[in-house]
C-alpha positions in Angstrom: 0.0 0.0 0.0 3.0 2.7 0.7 3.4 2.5 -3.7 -0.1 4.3 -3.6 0.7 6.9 -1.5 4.4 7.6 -2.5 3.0 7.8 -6.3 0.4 10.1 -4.7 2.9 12.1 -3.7 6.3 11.5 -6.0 4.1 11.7 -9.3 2.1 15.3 -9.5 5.8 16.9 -8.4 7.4 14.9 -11.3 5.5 15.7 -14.3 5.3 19.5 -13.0 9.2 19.3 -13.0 8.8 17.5 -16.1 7.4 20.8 -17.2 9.4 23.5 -15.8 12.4 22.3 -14.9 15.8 21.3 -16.7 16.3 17.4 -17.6 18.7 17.1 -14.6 16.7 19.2 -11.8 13.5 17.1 -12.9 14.0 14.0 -9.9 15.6 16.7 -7.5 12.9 19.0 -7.3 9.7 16.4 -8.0 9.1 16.2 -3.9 9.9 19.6 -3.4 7.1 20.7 -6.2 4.7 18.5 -5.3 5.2 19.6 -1.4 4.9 23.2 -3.5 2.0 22.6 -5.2 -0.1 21.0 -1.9 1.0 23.5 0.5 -0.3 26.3 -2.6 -3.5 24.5 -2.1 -4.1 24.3 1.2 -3.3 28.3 1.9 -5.9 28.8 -1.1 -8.1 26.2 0.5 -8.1 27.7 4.0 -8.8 31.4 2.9 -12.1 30.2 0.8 -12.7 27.7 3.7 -13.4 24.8 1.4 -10.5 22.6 3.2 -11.9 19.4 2.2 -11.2 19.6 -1.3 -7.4 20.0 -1.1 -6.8 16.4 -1.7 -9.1 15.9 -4.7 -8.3 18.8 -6.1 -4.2 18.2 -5.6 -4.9 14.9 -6.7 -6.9 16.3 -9.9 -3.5 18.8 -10.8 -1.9 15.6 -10.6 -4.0 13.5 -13.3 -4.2 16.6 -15.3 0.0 16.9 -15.3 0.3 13.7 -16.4 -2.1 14.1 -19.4 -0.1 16.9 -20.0 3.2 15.1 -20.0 2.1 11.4 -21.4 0.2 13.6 -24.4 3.2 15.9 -25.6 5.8 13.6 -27.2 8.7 16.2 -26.0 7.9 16.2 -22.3 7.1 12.2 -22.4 10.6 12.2 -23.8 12.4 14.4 -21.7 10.1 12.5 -18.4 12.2 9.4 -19.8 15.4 10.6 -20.2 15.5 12.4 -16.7 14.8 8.8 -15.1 17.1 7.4 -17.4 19.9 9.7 -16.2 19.7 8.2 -12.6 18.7 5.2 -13.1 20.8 3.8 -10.3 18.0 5.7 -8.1 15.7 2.3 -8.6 18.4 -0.5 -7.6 19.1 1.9 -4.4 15.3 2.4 -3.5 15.1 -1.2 -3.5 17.8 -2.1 -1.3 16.3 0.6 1.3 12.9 -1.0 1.0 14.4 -4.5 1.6 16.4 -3.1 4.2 13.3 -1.2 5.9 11.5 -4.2 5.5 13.9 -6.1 7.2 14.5 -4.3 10.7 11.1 -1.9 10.6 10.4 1.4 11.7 12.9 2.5 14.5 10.0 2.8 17.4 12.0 3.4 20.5 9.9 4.5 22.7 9.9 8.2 22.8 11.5 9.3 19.5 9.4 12.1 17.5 7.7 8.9 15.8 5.2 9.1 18.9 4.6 13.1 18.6 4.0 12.9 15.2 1.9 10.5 15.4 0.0 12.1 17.9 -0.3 15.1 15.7 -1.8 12.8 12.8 -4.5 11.3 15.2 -5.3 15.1 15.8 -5.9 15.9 12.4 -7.8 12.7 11.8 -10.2 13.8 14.4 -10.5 17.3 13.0 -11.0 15.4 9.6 -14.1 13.0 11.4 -15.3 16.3 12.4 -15.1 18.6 9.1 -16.3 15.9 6.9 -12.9 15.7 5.6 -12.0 19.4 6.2 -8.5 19.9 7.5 -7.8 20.8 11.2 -4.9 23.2 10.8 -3.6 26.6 11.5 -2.2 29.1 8.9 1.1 29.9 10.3 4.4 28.2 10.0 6.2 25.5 11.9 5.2 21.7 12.8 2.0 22.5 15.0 0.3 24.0 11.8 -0.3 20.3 10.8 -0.2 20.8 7.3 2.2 17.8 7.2 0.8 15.8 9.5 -2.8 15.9 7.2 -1.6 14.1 4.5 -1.0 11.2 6.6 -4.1 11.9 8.0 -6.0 11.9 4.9 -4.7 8.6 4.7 -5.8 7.5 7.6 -9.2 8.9 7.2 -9.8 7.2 3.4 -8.4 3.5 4.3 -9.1 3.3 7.9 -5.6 2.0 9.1 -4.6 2.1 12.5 -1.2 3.6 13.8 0.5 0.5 13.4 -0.4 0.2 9.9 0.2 3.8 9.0 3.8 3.4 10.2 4.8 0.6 8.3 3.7 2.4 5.4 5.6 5.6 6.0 8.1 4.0 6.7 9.1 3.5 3.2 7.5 6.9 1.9 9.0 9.7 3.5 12.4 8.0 4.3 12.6 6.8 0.0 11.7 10.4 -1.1 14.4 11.7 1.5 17.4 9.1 0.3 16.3 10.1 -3.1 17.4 13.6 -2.8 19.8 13.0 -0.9 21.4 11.0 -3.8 20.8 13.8 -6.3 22.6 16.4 -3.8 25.4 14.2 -3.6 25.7 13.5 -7.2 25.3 17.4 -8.4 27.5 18.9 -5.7 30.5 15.9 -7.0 29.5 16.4 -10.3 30.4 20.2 -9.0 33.7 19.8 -7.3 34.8 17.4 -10.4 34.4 14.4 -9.4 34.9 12.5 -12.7 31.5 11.3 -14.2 32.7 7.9 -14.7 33.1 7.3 -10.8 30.7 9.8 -10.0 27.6 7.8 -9.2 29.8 5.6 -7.1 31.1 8.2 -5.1 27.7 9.6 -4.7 26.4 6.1 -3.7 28.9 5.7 -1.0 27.9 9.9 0.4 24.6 8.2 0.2 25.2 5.7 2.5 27.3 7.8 5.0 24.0 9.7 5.3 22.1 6.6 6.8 25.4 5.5 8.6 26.5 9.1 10.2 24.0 11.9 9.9 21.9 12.3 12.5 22.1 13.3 16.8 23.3 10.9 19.2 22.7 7.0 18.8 19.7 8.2 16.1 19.9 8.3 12.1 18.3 11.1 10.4 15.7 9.0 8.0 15.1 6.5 11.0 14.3 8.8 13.8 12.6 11.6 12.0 10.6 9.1 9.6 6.9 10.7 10.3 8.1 14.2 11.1 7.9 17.4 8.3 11.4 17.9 8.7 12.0 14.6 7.0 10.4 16.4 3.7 12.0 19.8 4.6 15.4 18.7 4.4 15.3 17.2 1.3 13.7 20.7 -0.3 16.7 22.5 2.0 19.1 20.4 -0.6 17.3 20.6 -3.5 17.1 24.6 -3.0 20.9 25.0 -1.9 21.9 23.2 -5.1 19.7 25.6 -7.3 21.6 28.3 -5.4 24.9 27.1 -5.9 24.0 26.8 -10.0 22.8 30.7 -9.5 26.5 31.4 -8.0 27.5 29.4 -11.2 25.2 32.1 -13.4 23.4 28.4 -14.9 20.1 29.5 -13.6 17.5 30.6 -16.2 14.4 33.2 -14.6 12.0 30.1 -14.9 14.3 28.3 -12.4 15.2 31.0 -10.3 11.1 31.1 -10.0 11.4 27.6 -9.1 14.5 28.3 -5.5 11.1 30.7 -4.4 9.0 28.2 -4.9 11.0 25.4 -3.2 11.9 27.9 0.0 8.3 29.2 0.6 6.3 25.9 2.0 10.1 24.6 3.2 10.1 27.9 5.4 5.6 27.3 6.3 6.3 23.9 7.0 9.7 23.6 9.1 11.3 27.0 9.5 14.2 25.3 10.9 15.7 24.4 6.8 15.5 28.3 6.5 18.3 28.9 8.4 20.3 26.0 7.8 20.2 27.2 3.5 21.1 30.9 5.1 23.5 28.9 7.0 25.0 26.9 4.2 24.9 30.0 1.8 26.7 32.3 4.0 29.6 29.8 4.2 29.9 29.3 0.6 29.6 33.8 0.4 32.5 34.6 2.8 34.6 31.6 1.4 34.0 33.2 -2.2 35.1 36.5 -0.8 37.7 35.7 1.1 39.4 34.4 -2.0 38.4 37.2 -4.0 40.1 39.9 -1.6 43.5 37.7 -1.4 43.3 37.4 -5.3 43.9 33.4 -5.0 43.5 31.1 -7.6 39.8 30.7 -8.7 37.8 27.3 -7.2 36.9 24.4 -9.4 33.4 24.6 -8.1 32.3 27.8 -8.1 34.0 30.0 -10.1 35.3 33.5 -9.1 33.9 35.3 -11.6 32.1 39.2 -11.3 28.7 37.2 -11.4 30.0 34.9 -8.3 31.5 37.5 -6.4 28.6 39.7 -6.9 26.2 37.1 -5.7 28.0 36.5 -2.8 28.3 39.9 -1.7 24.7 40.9 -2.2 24.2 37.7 -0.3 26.3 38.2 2.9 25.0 41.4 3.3 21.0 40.4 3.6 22.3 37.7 5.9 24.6 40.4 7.8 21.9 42.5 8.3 19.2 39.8 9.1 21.9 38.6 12.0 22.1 42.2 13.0 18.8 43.0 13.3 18.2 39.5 15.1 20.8 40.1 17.9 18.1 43.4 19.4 15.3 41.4 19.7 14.3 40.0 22.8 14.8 36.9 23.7 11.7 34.3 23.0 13.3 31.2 24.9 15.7 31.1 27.8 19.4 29.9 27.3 19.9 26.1 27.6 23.0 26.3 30.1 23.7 22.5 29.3 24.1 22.7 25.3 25.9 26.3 25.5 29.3 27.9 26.5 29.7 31.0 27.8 32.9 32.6 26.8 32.9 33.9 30.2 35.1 31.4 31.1 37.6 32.8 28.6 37.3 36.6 29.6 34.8 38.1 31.8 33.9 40.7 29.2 32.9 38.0 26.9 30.4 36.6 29.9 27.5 37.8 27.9 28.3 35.7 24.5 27.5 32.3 24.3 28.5 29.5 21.6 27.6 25.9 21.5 29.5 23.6 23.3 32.0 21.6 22.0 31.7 19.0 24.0 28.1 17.7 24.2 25.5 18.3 21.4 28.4 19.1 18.6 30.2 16.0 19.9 27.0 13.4 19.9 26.1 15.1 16.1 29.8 14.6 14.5 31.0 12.2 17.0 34.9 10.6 16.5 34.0 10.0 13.4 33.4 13.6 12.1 36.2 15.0 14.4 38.7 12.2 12.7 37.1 13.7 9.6 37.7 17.4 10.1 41.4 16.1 11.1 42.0 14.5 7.7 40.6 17.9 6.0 42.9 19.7 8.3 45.7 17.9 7.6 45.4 17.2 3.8 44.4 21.0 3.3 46.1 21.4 -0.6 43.7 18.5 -1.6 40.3 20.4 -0.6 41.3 24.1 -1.2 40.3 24.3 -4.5 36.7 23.0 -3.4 34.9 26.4 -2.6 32.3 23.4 -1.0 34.9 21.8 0.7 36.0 24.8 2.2 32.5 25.9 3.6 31.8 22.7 4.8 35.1 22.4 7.3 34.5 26.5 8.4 30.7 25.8 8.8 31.2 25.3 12.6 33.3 28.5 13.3 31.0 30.7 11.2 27.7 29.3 12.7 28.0 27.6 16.1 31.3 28.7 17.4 30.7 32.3 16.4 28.7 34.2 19.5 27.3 36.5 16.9 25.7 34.1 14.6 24.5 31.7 17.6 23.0 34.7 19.8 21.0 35.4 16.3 19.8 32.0 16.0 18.4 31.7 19.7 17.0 35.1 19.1 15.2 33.8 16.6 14.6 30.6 17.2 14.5 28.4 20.8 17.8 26.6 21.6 17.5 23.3 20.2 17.7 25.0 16.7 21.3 26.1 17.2 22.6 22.5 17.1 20.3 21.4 14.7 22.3 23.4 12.4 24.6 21.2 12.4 22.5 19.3 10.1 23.6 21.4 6.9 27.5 20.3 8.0 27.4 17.5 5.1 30.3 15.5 6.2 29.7 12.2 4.2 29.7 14.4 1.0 33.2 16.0 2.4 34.8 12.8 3.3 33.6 11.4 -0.3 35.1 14.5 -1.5 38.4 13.4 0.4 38.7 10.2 -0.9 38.7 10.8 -4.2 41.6 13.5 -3.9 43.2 11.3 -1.7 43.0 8.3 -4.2 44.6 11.0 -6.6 46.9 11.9 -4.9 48.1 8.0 -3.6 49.9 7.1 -7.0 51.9 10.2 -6.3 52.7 9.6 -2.8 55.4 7.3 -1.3 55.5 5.0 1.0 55.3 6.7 4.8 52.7 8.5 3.1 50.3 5.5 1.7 50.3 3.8 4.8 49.9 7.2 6.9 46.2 7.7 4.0 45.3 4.1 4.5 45.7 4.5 8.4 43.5 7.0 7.9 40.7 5.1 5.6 40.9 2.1 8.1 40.3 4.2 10.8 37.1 5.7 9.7 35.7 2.8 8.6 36.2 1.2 12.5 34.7 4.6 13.5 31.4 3.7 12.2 30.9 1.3 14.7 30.3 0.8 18.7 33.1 -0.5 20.2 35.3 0.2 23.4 39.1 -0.2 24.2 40.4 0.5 28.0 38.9 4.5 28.7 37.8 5.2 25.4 34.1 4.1 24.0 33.1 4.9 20.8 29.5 5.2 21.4 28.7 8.6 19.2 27.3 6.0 16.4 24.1 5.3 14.8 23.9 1.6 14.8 21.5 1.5 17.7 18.8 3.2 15.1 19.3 0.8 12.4 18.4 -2.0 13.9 15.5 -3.4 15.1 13.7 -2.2 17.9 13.3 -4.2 20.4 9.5 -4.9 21.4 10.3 -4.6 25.3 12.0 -1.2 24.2 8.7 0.0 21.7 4.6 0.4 22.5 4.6 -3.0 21.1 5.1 -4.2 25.1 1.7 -2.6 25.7 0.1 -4.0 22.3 -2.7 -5.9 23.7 -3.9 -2.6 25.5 -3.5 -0.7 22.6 -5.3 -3.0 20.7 -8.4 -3.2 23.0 -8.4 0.7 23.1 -8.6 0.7 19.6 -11.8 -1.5 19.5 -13.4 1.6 20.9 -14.6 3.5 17.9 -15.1 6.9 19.9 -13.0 9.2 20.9 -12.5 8.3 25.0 -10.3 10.5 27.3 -7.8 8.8 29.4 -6.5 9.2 32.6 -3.2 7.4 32.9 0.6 7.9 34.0 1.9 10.0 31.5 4.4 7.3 29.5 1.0 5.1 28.8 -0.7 8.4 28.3 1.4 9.7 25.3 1.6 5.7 24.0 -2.2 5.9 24.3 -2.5 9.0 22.1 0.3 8.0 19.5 -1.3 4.7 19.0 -4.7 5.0 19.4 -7.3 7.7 18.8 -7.9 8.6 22.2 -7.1 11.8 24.1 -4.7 11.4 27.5 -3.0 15.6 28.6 -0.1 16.3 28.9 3.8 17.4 27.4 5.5 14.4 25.9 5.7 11.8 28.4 6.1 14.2 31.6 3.3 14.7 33.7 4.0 18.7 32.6 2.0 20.6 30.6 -2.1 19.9 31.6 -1.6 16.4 32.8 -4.0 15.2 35.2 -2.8 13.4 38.2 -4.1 10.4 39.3 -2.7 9.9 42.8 -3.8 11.5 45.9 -3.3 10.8 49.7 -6.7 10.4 50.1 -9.6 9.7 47.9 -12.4 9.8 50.5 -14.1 12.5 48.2 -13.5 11.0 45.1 -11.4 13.3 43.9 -11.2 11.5 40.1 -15.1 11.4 39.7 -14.7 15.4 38.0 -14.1 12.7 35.3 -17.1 10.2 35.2 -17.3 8.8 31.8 -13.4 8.8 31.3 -11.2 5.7 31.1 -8.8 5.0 33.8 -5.8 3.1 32.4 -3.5 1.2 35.1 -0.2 -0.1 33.7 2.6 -1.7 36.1 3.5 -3.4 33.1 7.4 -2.5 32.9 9.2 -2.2 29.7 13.2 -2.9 29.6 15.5 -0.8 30.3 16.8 0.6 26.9 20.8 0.1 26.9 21.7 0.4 23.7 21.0 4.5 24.1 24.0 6.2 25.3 25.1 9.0 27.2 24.1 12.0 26.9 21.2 10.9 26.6 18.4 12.2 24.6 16.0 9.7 25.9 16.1 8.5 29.7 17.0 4.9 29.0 14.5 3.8 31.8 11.8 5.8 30.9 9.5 2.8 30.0 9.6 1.7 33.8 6.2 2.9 35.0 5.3 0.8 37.3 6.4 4.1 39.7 3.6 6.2 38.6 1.0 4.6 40.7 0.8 4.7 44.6 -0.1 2.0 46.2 -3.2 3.9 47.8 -4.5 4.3 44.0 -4.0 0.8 43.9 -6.2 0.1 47.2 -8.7 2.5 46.0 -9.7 1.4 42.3 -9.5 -2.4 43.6 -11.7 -2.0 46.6 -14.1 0.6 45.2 -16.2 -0.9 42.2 -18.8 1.1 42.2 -16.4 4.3 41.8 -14.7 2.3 39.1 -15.7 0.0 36.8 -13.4 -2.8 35.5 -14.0 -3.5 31.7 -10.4 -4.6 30.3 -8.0 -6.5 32.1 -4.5 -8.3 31.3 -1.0 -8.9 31.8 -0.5 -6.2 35.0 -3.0 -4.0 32.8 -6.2 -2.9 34.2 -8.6 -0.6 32.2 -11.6 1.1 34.1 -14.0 3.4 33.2 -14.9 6.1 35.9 -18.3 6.3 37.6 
């Protein structure tokens, strides 16, 4: 079933590109157009109130594309050749559905997978409740739901449960994101010269490196971000930074400098975030173009230092410059994170009110000692790279971005704090180290023998660096094996899957009261409604335990379901410090007192039993 609904998505994007875009742009930018194109529709939609035809009419642009396209003999033609070009997309889609298939969805309990879903059960209600209408709000970010409703509508037109609907985006959103991925790699090679025989190779392997290395702590991007918009978002973040870098190039016709507006606008509605990480990337790619430009050096193999180029990147760094500028007076919307910042008061106290972000916790657990190994071999093989204006960016990201007080006080000015690391997302260190390689492979038939073994030291040790391992003091656990394998069912909601599957046999929409772990597996998996933030008993949860319940404190509720779980889940050990998950957060046999216990076992007629297994008890209050 996921073919249906990636074609519903893949296809209306692809014959648009087919359209307006160049042969080689047409399988980069199909997702981000056909994100374009839905998000168009549902703005449109929303103003004239007539939200319940966004999917038949998107899906009605999409039939009447393809007419369009299968019709004209030049555009079925050009549709061809621009599969043709990449065909190796096909062999590597199939090895990631196998391998998907294989381990399933990474389901940990607590990773986004259980927000998101929550915020797809939302919009299914608001659905039930519009007569298909889309529960939503007209203002960016992830709480908009305008992502979450297209899972939704799926949900809402064949009925599946949460279960179901995972194992179906499971291949959709993680294919269209590896995908891209691929094309990024392969046009930013293709770029920095990578020879066109080798190139799909070498873009293959970058590929890879994405699933292996890219991600934040034990967590791979496609596996843990699977049902979230940022998923979808990054891959238009690529698709628009490589239209950019062909404007710097002067390649860009005024159709397809259309087409970087249209790409950035719903990217920016649906996850700001991929804003900052393009103005991020671009402004790293502008002051390397400059600085080369002022010392008069040799001009880049990449991006050419021509007046167009220079231009460009001047114009550029200015809007960003002042964008910063104007960032750093605004108030503050958040309060500084003191654990995943450095204040450089500890190097001067004049600096005490600068803060950057610190080295040695959420920079660490995104690169790891496999990206600091990495920036090593950059550092030290320098004259292989530094005709790469790409390459260059890419190892001065950090100190222009995270390291530099002005640019992080910006971002959390803008933003709240989490965003500030998550920039490190736009640090593409499997395309660098691909990058490497192949100069390094160059340069090893000119190198003698101290020098070989010195490069293939160097290989051999960031290959071992993919993996968990520990030797005396020092632990390698900055990986993200633990993500792609299987989950195991002690460690996922699947431990509570025989009360999820009777609370899904209730066709209504019940409210629980519950501890707050079974609460937010409750509303993830099932389309009930439990309050509260997360899995803390923060943000409107309702407690359950008193020190006396002579008044019946809980009967403000009658009608509700009270669920009871002592049923522990294990200990999750293969999530390392720092964590981002408490490994024993699926211990919740805690939550509940044992007067609660006394009460609801003694006192039927308060509480009536109507579910009941393995340390489960379900009751509904009377």
């Amino acid at each position: 079933m996921f073919l249906l609904l990636l074609s519903a998505i893949f296809f209306p994007g692809f014959f648009l590109a087919v359209i307006v875009a160049r042969r080689e742009h047409v399988l980069l930018l199909a997702m981000p157009l056909a994100v374009s194109m839905y998000v168009a529709i549902v703005v449109i939609a929303f103003k004239l109130s007539v939200t319940q035809w966004v999917f038949p009419v998107y899906l009605l642009i999409g039939a009447i594309l393809t007419v369009i396209v299968l019709v004209r003999s030049h555009y079925r033609n050009k549709a061809v050749s621009a599969i043709a070009l990449h065909w190796v997309l096909l062999p590597l889609l199939i090895v990631v559905v196998i391998y998907q298939m294989m381990v399933g969805p990474f389901s940990d309990f607590g990773v986004d997978l259980y927000r998101h879903l929550r915020f797809v059960n939302t919009a299914v209600r608001g659905m039930e409740s519009l007569s298909g209408g889309l529960q939503m709000k007209l203002e960016p970010g992830t709480l908009n739901l305008v992502f979450h409703n297209i899972a939704a509508y799926w949900v809402y037109i064949t009925g599946v449960s949460s279960e179901q609907l995972i194992r179906t985006i499971m291949f959709v959103y993680p294919l269209l994101w590896t995908m891209t991925v691929y094309l990024f790699c392969h046009s930013l090679l293709n770029l920095m010269q990578v020879p066109e025989r080798r190139l799909v190779l070498w873009a293959l392997l970058a590929t890879a490196l994405y699933w292996i290395t890219f991600g934040i702590n034990n967590f791979s991007f496609p596996r843990y971000y699977l049902a979230g918009p940022v998923i979808l978002t990054h891959a238009m973040y690529l698709a628009a930074l490589v239209l950019c870098l062909e404007l710097l190039r002067d390649r860009l016709t005024i159709r397809e400098l259309l087409l970087v507006g249209v790409v950035i606008a719903p990217m920016t509605f649906l996850h700001p975030q991929e804003l900052l990480l393009l103005a991020s990337s671009l402004m790293a790619i502008f002051v390397v173009v400059l600085i080369s430009a002022v010392t008069k050096r040799s001009a880049f193999a990449d991006i050419p230092l021509t007046k167009h180029s220079v231009v460009i990147s001047l114009l550029g760094l200015t809007m960003i410059s002042v964008c910063i500028a104007a960032a750093i007076y605004l108030r503050p919307k958040y309060a500084h994170d003191p654990i995943s910042l450095l204040n450089l008061g500890v190097v001067h106290e004049r600096f005490a009110a600068w803060n950057i972000l610190r080295p040695n916790h959420q920079f660490f657990t995104v690169v790891g000692w496999w990206g600091l190994l990495m920036f090593g071999l950059v550092i030290v093989n320098i004259r292989l790279v530094k005709n790469s204006a790409i390459a260059m960016s890419l190892l001065l990201f950090p100190l222009l971005t995270v390291f530099n007080p002005i640019y992080s006080e910006a971002v959390m000015k803008l933003a709240y704090p989490a965003v500030l690391w998550r920039l490190l997302f736009a640090l593409h260190l499997p395309l660098l180290v691909c990058y490497l390689l192949w100069r390094m492979k160059i340069d090893w038939d000119l190198s003698n023998g101290a020098k070989r073994s010195f490069q293939l030291a160097a290989v051999v040790s960031l290959v071992v660096l993919l993996f968990p391992f520990k030797l005396g003091d020092f632990e390698n656990r900055m990986v993200k094996w633990p993500s792609l394998t299987s989950t195991p069912m002690e460690n996922s909601w699947q431990n509570w899957e025989s009360l999820i599957d009777f609370l899904n046999q209730d066709t209504r929409t019940r409210k629980i009261l519950s501890d707050p772990v079974t609460g937010y597996a409750i509303r993830s998996m099932t389309r009930h409604l439990h309050y509260g933030k997360k899995f803390f008993p923060i943000g409107g949860y309702i407690k359950i335990n008193f020190d006396d319940y002579h008044d019946h404190p809980l009967g403000k509720y009658k009608g509700w379901l009270l669920v009871i779980n002592t049923k522990n889940g294990e200990i999750n050990r293969r999530l390392k410090p720092p964590h981002h998950i408490y490994p024993h957060v699926m211990v919740v046999d805690h939550y509940y007192s044992d007067i609660l216990l006394d009460e609801v076992s003694q006192r039927e007629d308060r509480y009536k039993l109507i579910w009941q297994g393995d340390r489960q008890f379900v009751y509904e209050i009377q």
